[in-house]
Structure formats: C-alpha cells, structure tokens
mmCIF file of the N, C-alpha and C atoms, coordinates in Angstrom:
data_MODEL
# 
_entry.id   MODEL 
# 
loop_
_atom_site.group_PDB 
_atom_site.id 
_atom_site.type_symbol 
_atom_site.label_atom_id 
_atom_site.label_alt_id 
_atom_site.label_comp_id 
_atom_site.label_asym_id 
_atom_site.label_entity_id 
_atom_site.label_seq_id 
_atom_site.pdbx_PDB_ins_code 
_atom_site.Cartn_x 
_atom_site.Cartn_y 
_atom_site.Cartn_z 
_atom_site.occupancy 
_atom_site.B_iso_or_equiv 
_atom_site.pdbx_formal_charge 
_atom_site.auth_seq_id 
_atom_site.auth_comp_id 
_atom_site.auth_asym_id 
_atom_site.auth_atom_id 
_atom_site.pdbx_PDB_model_num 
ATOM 1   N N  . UNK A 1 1  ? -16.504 -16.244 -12.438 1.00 0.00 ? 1  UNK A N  1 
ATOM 2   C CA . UNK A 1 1  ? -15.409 -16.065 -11.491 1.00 0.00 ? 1  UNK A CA 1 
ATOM 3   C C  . UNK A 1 1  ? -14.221 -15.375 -12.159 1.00 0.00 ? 1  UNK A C  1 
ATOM 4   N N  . UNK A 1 2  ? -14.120 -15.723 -13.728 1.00 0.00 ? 2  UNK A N  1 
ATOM 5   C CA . UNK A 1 2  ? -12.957 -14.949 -14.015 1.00 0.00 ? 2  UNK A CA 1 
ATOM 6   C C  . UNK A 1 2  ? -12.779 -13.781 -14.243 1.00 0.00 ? 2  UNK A C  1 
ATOM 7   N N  . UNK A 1 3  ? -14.194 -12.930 -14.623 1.00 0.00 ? 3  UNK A N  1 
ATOM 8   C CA . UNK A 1 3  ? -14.567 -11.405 -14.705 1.00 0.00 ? 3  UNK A CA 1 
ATOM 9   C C  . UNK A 1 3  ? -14.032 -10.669 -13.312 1.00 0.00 ? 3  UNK A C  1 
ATOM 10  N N  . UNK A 1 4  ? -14.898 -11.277 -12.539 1.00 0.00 ? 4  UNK A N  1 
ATOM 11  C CA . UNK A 1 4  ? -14.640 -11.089 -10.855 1.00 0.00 ? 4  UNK A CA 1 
ATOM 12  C C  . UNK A 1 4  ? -13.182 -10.805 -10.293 1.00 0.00 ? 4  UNK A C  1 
ATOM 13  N N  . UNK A 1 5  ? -12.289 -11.683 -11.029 1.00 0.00 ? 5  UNK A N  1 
ATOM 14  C CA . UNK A 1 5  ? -10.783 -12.008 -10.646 1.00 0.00 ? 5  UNK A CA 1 
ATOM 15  C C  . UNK A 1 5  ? -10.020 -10.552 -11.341 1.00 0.00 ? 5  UNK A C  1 
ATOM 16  N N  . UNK A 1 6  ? -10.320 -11.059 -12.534 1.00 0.00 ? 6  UNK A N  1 
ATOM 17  C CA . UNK A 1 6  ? -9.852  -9.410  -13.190 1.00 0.00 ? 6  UNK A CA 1 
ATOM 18  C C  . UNK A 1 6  ? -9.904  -8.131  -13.040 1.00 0.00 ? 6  UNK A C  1 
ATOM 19  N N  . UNK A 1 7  ? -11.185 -8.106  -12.460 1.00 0.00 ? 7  UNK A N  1 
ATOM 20  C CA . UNK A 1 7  ? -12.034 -6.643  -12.055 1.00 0.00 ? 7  UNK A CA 1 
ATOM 21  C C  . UNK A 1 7  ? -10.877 -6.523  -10.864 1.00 0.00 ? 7  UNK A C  1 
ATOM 22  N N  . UNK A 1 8  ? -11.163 -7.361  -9.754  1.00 0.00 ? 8  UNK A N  1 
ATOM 23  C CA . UNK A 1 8  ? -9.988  -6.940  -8.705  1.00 0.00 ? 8  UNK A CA 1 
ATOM 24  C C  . UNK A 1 8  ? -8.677  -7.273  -8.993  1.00 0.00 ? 8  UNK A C  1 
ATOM 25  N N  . UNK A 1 9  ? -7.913  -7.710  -10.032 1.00 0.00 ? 9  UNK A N  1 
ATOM 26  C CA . UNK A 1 9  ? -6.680  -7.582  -10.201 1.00 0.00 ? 9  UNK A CA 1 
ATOM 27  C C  . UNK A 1 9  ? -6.401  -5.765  -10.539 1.00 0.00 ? 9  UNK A C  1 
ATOM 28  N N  . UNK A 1 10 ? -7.419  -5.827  -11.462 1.00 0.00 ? 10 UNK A N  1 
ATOM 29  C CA . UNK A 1 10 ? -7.049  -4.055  -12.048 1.00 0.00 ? 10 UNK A CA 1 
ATOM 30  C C  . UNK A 1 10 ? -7.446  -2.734  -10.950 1.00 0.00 ? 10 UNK A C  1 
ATOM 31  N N  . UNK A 1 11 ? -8.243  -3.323  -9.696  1.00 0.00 ? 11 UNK A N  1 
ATOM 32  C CA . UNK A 1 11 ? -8.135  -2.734  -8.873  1.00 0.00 ? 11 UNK A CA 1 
ATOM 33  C C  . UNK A 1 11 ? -7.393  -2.308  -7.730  1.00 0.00 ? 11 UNK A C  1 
ATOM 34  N N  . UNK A 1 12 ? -6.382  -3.634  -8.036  1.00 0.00 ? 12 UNK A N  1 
ATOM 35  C CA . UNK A 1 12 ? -5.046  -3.621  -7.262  1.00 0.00 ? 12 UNK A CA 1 
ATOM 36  C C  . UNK A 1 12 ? -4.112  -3.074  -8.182  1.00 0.00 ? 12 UNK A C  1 
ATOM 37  N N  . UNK A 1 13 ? -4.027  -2.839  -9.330  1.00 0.00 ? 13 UNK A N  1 
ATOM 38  C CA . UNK A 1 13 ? -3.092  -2.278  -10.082 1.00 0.00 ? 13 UNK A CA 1 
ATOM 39  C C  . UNK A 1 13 ? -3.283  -0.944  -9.726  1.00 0.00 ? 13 UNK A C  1 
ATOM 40  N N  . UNK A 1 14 ? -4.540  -0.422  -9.594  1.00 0.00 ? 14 UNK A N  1 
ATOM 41  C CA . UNK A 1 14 ? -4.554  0.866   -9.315  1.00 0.00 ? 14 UNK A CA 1 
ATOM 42  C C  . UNK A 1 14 ? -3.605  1.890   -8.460  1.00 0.00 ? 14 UNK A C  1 
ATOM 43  N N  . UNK A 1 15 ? -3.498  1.064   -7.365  1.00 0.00 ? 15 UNK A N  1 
ATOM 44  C CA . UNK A 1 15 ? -3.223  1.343   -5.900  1.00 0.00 ? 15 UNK A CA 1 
ATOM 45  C C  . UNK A 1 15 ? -1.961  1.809   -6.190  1.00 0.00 ? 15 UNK A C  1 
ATOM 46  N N  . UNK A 1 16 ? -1.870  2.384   -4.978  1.00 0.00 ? 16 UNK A N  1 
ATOM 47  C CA . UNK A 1 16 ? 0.098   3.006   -4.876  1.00 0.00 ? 16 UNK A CA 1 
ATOM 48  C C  . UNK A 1 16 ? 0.737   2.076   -4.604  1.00 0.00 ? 16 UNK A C  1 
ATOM 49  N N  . UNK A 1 17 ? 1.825   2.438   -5.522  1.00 0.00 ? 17 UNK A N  1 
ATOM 50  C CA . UNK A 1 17 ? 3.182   1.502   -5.804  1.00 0.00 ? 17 UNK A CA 1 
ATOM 51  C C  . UNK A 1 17 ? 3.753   1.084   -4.333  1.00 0.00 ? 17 UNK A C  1 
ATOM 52  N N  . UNK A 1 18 ? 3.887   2.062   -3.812  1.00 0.00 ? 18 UNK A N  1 
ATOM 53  C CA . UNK A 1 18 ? 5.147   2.098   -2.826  1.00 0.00 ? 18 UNK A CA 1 
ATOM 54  C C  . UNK A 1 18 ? 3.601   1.300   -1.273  1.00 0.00 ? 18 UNK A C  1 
ATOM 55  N N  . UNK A 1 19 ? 2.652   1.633   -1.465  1.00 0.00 ? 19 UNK A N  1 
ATOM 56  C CA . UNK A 1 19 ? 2.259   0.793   -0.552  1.00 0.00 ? 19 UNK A CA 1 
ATOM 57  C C  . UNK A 1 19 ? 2.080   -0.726  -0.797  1.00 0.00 ? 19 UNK A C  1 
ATOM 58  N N  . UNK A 1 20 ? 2.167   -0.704  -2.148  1.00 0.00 ? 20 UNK A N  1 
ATOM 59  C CA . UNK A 1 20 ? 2.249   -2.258  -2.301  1.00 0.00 ? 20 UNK A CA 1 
ATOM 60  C C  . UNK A 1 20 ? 3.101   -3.372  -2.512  1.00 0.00 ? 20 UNK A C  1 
ATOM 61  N N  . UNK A 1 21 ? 3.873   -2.386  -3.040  1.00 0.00 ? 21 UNK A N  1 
ATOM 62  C CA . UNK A 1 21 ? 5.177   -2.706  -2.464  1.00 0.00 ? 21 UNK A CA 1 
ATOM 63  C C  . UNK A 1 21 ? 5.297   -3.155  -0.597  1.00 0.00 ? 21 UNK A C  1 
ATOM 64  N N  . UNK A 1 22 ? 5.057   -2.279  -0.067  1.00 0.00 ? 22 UNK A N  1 
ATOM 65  C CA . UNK A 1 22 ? 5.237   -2.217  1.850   1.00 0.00 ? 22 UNK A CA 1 
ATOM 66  C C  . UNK A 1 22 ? 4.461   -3.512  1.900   1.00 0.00 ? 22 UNK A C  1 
ATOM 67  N N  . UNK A 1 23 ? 3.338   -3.703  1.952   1.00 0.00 ? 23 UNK A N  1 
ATOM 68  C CA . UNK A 1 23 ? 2.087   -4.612  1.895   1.00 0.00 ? 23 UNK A CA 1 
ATOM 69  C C  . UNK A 1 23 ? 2.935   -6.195  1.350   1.00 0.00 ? 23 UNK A C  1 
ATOM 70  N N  . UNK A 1 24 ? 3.389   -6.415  0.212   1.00 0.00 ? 24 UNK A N  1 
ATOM 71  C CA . UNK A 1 24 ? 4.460   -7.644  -0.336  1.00 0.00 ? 24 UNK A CA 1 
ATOM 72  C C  . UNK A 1 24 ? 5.503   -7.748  0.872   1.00 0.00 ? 24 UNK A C  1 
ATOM 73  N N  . UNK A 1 25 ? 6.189   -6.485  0.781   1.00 0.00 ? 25 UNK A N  1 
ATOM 74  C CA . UNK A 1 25 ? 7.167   -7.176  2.312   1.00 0.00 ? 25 UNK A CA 1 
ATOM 75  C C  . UNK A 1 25 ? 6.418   -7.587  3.031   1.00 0.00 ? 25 UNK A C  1 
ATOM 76  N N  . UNK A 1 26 ? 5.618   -7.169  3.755   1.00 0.00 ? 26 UNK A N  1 
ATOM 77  C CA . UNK A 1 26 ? 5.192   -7.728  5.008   1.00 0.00 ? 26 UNK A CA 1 
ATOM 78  C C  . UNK A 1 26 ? 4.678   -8.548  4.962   1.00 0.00 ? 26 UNK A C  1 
ATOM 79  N N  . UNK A 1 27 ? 4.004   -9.108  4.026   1.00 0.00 ? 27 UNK A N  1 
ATOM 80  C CA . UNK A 1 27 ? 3.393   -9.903  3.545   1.00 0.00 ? 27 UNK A CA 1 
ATOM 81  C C  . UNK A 1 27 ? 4.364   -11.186 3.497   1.00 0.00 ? 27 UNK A C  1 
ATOM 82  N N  . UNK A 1 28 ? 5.687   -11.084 3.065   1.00 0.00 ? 28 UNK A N  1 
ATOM 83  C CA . UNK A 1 28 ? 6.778   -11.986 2.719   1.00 0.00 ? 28 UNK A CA 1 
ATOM 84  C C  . UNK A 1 28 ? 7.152   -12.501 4.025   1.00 0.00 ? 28 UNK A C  1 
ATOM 85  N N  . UNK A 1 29 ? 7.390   -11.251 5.025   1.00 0.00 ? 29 UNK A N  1 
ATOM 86  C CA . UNK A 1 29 ? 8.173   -11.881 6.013   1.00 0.00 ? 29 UNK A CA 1 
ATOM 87  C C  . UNK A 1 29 ? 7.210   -12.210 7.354   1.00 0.00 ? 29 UNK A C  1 
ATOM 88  N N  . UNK A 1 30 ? 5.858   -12.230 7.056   1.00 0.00 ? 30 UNK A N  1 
ATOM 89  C CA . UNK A 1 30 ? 5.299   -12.542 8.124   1.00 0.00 ? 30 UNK A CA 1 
ATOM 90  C C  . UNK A 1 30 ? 5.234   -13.845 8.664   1.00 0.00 ? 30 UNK A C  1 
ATOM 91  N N  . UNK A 1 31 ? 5.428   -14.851 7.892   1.00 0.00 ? 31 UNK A N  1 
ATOM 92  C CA . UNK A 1 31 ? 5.852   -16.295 8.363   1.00 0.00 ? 31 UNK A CA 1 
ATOM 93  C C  . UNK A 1 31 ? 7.055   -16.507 9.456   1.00 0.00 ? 31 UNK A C  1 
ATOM 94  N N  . UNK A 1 32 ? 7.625   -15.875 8.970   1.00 0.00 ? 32 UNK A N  1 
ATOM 95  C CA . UNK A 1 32 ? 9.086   -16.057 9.737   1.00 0.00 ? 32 UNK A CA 1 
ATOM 96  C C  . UNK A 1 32 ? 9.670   -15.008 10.950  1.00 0.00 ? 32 UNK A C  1 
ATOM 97  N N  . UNK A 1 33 ? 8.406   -13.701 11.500  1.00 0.00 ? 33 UNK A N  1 
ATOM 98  C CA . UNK A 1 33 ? 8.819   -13.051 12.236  1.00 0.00 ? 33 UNK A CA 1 
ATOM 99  C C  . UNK A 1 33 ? 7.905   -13.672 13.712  1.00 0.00 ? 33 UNK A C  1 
ATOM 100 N N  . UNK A 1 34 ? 8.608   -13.090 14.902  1.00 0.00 ? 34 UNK A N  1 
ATOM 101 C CA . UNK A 1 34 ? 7.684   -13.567 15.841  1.00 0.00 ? 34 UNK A CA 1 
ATOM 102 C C  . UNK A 1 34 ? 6.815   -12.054 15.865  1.00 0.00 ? 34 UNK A C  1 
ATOM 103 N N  . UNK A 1 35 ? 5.419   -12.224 16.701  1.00 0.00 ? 35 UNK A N  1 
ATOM 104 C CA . UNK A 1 35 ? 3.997   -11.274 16.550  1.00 0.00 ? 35 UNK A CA 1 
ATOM 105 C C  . UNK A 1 35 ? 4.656   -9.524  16.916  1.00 0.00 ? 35 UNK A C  1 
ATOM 106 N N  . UNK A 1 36 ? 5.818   -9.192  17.753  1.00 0.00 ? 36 UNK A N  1 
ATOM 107 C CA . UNK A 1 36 ? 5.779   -8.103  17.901  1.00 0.00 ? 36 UNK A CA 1 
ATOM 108 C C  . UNK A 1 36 ? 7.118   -7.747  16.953  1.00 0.00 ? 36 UNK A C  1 
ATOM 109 N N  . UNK A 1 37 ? 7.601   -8.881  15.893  1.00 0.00 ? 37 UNK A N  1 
ATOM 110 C CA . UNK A 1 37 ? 9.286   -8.132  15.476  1.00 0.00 ? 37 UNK A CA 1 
ATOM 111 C C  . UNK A 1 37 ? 8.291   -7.501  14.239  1.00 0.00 ? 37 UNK A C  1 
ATOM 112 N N  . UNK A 1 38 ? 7.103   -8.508  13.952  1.00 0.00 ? 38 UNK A N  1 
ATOM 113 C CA . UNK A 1 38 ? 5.866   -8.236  12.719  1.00 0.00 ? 38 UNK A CA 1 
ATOM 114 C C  . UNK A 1 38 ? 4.956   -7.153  12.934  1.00 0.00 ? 38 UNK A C  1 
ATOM 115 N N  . UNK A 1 39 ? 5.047   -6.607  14.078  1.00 0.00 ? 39 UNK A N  1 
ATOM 116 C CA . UNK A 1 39 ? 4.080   -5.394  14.794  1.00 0.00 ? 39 UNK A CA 1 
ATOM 117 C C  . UNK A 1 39 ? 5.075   -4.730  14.304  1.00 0.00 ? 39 UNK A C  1 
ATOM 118 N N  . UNK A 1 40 ? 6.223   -4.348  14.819  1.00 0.00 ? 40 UNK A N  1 
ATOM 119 C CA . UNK A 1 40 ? 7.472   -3.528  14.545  1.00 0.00 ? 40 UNK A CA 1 
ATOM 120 C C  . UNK A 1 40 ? 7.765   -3.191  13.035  1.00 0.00 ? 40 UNK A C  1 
ATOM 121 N N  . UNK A 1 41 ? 7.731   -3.815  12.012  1.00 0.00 ? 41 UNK A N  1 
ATOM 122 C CA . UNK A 1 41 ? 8.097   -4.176  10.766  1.00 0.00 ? 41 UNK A CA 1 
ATOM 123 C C  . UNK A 1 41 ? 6.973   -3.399  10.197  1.00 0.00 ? 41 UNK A C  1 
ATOM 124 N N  . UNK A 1 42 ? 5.538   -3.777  10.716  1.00 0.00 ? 42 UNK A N  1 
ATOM 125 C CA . UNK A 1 42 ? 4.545   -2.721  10.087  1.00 0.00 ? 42 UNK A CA 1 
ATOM 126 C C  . UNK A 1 42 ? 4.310   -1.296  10.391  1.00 0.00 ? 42 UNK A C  1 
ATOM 127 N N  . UNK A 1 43 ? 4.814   -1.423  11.680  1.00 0.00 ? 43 UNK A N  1 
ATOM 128 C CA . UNK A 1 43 ? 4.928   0.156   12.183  1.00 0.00 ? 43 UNK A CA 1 
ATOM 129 C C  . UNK A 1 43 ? 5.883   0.968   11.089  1.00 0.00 ? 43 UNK A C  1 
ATOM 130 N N  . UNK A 1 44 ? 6.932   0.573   11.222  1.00 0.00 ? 44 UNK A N  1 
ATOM 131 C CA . UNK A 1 44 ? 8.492   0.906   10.079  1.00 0.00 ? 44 UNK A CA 1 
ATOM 132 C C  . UNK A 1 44 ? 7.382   0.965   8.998   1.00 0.00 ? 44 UNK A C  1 
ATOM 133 N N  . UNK A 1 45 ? 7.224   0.225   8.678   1.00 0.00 ? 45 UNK A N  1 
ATOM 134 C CA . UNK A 1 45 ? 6.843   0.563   6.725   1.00 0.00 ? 45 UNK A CA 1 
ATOM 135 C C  . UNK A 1 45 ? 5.788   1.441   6.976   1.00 0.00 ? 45 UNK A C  1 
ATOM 136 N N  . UNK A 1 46 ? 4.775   1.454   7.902   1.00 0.00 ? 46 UNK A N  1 
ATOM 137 C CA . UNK A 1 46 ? 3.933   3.091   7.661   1.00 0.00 ? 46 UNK A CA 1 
ATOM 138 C C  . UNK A 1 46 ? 4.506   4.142   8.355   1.00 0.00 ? 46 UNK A C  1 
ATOM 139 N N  . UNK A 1 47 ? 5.395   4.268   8.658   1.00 0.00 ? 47 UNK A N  1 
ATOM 140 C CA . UNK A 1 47 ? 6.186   5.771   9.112   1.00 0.00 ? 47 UNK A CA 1 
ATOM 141 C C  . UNK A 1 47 ? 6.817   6.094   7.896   1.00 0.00 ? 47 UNK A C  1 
ATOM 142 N N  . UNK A 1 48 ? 7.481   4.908   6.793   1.00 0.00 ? 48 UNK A N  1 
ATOM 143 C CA . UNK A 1 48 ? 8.144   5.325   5.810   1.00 0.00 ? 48 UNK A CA 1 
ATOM 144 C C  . UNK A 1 48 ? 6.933   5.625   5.028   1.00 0.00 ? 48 UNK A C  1 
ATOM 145 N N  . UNK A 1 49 ? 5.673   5.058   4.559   1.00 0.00 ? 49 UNK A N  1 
ATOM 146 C CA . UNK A 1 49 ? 4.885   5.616   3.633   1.00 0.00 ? 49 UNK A CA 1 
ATOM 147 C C  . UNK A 1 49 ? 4.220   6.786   4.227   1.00 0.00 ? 49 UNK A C  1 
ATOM 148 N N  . UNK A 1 50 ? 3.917   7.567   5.207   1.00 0.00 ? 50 UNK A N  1 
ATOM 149 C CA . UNK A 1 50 ? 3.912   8.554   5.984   1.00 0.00 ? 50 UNK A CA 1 
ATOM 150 C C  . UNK A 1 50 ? 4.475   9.942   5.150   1.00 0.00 ? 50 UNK A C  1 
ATOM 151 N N  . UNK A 1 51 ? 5.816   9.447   5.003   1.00 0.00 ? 51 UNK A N  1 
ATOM 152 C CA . UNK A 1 51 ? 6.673   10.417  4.516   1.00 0.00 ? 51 UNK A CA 1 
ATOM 153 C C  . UNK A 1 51 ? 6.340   10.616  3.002   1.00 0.00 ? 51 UNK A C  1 
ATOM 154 N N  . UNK A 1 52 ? 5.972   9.990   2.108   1.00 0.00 ? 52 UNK A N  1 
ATOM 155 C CA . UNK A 1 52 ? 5.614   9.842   0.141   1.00 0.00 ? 52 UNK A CA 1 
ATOM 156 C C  . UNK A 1 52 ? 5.055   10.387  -0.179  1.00 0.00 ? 52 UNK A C  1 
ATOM 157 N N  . UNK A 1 53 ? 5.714   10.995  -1.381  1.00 0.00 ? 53 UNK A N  1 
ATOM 158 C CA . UNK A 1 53 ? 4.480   11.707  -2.125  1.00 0.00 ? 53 UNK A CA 1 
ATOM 159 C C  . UNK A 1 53 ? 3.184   11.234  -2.468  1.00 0.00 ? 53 UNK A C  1 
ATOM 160 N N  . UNK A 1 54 ? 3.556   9.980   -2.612  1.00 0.00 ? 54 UNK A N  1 
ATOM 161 C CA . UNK A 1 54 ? 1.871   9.137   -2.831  1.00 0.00 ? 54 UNK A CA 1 
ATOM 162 C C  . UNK A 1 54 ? 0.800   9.893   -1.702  1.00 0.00 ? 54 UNK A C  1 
ATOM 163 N N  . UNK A 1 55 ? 1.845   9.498   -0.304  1.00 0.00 ? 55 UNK A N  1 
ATOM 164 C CA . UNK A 1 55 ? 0.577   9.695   0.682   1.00 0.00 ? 55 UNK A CA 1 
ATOM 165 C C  . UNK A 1 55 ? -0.132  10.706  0.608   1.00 0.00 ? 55 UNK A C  1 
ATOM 166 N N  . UNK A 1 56 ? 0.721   11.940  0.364   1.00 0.00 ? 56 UNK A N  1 
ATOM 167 C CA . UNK A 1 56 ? -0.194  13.451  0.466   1.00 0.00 ? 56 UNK A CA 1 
ATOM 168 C C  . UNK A 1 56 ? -1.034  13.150  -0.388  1.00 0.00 ? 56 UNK A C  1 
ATOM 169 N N  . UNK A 1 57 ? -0.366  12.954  -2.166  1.00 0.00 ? 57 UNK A N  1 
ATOM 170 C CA . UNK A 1 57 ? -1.672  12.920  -2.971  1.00 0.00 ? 57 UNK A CA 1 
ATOM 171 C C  . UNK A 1 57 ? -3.049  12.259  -2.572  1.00 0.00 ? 57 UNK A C  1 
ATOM 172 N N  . UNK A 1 58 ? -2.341  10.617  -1.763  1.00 0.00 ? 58 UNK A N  1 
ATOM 173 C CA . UNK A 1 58 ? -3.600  10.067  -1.176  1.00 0.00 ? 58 UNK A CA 1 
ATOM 174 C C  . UNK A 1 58 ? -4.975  10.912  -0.742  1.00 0.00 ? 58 UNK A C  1 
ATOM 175 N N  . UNK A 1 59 ? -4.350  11.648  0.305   1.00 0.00 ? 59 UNK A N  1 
ATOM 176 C CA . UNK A 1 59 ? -4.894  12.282  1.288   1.00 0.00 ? 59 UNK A CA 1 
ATOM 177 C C  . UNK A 1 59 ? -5.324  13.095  0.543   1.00 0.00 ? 59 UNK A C  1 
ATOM 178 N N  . UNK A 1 60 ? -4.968  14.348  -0.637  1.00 0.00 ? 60 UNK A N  1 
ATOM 179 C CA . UNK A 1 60 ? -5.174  15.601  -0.954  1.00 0.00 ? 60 UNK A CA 1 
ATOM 180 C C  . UNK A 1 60 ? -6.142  14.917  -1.923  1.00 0.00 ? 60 UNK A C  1 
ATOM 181 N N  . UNK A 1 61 ? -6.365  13.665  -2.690  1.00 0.00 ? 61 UNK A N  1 
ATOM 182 C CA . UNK A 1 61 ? -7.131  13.358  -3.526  1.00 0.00 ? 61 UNK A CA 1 
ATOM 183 C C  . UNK A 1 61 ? -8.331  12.714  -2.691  1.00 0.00 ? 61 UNK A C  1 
ATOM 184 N N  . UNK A 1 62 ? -8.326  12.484  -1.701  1.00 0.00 ? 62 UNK A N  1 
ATOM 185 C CA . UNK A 1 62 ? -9.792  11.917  -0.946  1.00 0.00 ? 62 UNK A CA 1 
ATOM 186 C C  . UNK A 1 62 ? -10.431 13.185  -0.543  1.00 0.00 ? 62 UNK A C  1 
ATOM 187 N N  . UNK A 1 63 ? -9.437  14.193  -0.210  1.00 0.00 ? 63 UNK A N  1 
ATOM 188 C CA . UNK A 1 63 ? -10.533 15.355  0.213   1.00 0.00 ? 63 UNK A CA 1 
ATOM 189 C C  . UNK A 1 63 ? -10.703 16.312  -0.545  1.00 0.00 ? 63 UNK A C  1 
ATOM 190 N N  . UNK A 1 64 ? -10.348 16.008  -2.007  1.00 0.00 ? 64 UNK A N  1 
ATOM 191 C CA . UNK A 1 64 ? -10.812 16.815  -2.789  1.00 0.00 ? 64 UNK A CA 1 
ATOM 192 C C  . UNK A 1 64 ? -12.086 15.801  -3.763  1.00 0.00 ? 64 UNK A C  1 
ATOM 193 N N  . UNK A 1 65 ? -12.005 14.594  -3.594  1.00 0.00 ? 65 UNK A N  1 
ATOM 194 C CA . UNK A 1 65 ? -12.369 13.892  -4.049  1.00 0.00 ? 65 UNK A CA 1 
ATOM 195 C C  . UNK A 1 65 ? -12.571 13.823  -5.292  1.00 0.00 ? 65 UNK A C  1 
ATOM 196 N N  . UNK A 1 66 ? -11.180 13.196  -6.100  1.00 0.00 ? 66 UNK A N  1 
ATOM 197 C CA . UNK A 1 66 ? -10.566 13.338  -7.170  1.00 0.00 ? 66 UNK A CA 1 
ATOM 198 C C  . UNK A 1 66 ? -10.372 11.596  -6.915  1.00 0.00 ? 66 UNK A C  1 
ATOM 199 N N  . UNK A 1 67 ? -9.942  11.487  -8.300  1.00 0.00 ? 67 UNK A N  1 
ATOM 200 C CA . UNK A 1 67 ? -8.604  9.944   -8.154  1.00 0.00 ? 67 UNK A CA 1 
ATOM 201 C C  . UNK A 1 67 ? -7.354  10.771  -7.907  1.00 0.00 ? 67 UNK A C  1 
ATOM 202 N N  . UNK A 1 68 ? -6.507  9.673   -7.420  1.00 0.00 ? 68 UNK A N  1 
ATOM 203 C CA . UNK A 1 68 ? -5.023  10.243  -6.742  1.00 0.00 ? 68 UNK A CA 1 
ATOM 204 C C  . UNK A 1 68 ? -4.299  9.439   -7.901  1.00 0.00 ? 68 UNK A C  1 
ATOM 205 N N  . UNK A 1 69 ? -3.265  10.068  -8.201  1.00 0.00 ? 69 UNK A N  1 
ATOM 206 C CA . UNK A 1 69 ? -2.531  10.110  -9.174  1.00 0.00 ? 69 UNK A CA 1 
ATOM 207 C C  . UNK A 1 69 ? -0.871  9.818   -8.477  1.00 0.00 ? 69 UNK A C  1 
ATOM 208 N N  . UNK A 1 70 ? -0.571  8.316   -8.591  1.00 0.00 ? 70 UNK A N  1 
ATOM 209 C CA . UNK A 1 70 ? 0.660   7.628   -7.537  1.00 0.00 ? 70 UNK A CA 1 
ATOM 210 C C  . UNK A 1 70 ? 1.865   7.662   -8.285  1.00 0.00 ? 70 UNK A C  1 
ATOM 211 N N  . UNK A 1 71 ? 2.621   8.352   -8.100  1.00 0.00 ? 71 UNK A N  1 
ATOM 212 C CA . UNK A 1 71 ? 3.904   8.134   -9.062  1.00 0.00 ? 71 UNK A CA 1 
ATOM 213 C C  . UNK A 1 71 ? 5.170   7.698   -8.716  1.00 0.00 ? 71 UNK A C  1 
ATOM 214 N N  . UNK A 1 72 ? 4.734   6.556   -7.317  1.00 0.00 ? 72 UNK A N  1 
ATOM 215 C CA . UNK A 1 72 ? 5.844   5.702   -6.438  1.00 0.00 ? 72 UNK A CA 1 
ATOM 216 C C  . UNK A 1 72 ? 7.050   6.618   -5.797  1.00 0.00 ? 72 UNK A C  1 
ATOM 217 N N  . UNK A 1 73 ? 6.699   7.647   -5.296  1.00 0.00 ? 73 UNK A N  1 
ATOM 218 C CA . UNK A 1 73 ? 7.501   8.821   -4.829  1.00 0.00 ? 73 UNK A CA 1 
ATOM 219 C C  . UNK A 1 73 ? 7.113   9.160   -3.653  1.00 0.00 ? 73 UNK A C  1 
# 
C-alpha cells in the first residue's frame, strides 16, 4: 500500500500548479457553500484556468503528444 500511495502522490505532483491549486479551493470551500454558490465557484475557477499558460501547454502537449511542461502561469 505504501508503493501505491507514493506512486500517486508523485503523480499529483506532476499536475499543474494553478489547477491544483483551483481543485484545493474548491475543495476547501465545498462544505460550507450551498450546491449552486459551489456550481458557481467551479465555473469561476475554470474560466480563470481557461485563460493560463498551463492550459494551452495542456492542450498543445496532448495533441502533440508530448508531456506538458506547467510553469503555474
């Protein structure tokens, strides 16, 4: 189990900053919002990651099919 744990910790390290970042907020305040202020809140944070440099790379690295290279921008 602890190989297992690690393997996906470093697979979450991978990931883009700034979405995981977004992902922790929402994550934080989902207890305390009612279902559509929490619909609203996720909408907001993917219009802002929309806009990041991460995202293009996202995108420009799946269809080139490369790794994407995130530099929280």
């Amino acid at each position: 189990a602890g190989a297992a744990a690690r393997e996906w910790a470093l697979r979450l390290c991978e990931g883009a900053p700034l979405a995981q970042a977004a992902a922790k907020r929402a994550l934080r305040q989902a207890g305390w919002l009612q279902l559509e202020d929490a619909i609203t809140l996720e909408a907001q944070l993917q219009q802002d990651l929309i806009h990041s440099q991460d995202f293009r790379d996202g995108v420009a690295a799946f269809l080139a099919k490369r790794k994407p290279e995130f530099k929280g921008k």
